[in-house]
C-alpha positions as CSV (number, residue, x, y, z in Angstrom):
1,X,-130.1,89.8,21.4
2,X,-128.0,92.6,21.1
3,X,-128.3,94.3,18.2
4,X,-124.8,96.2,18.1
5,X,-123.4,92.2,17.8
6,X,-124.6,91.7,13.8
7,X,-122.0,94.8,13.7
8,X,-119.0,92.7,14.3
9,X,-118.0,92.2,10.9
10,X,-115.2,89.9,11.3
11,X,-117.3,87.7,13.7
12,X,-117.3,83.7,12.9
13,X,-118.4,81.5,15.6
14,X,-121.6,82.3,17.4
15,X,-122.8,80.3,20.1
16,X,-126.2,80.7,21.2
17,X,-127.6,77.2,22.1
18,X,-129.6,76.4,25.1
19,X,-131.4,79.0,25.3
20,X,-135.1,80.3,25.3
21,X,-134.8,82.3,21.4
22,X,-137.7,81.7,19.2
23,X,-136.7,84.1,16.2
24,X,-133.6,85.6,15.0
25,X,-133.2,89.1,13.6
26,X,-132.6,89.2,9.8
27,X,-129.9,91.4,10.7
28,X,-128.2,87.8,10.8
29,X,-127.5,88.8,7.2
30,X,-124.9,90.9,8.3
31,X,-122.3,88.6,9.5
32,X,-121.2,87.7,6.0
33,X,-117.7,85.8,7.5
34,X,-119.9,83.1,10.2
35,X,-118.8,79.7,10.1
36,X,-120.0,78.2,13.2
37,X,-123.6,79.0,14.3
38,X,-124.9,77.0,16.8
39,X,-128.4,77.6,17.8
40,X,-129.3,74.0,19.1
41,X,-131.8,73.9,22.2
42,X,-133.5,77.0,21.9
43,X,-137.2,77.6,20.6
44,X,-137.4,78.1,16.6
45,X,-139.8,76.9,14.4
46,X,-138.4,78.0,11.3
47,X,-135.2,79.1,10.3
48,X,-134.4,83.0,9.2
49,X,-133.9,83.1,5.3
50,X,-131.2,85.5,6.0
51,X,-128.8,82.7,6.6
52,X,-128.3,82.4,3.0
53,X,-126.1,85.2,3.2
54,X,-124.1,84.1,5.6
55,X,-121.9,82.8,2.8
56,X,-119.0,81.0,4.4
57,X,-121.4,79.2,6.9
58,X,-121.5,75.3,5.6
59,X,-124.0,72.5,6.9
60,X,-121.5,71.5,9.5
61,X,-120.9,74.9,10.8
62,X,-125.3,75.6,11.3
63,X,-125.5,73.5,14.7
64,X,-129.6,73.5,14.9
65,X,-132.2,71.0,15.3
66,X,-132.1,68.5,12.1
67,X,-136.2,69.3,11.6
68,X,-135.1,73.1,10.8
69,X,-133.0,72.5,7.9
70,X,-136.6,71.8,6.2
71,X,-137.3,75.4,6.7
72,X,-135.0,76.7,5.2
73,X,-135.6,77.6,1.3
74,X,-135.0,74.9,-1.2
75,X,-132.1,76.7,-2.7
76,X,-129.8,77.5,0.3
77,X,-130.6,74.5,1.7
78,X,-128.7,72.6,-1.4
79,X,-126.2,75.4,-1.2
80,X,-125.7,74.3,2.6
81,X,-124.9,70.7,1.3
82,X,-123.1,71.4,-1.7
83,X,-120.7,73.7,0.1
84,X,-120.0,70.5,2.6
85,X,-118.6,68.6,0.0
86,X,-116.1,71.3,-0.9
């Protein structure tokens, strides 16, 4: 992946579904304004903790396998939810 993309600031859909990724920089962290992130159909066993600080991204914006939520830590997990129901 590109690494000049986590310097697009303003970015907030990211499509990257279907294909053969297996981990995602923590750099991820940097695109404070995503709220669409689809990574369904690719390789990852665990989800970046990074995502947390994706802010605006809600459970029905993070378009993964429903396994991987599991991996993600307890507390952005419940944020993930909570911020659904907003």
């Amino acid at each position: 992946m590109q690494s000049s993309l986590f310097f697009c600031k303003k970015l907030k859909t990211l499509k990257l579904g279907k294909n053969t990724l297996s981990i995602l920089s923590p750099k991820i962290s940097y695109l404070l304004l995503l709220t669409h992130f689809e990574l369904k159909g690719n390789h990852f066993e665990v989800l970046p903790p990074e995502l947390g600080c994706c802010r605006a991204l809600k459970r029905s914006g993070l378009i993964v396998e429903d396994a991987l939520f599991e991996t993600l830590p307890s507390d952005y997990y419940t944020k993930l939810l909570f911020l659904d129901d907003c």
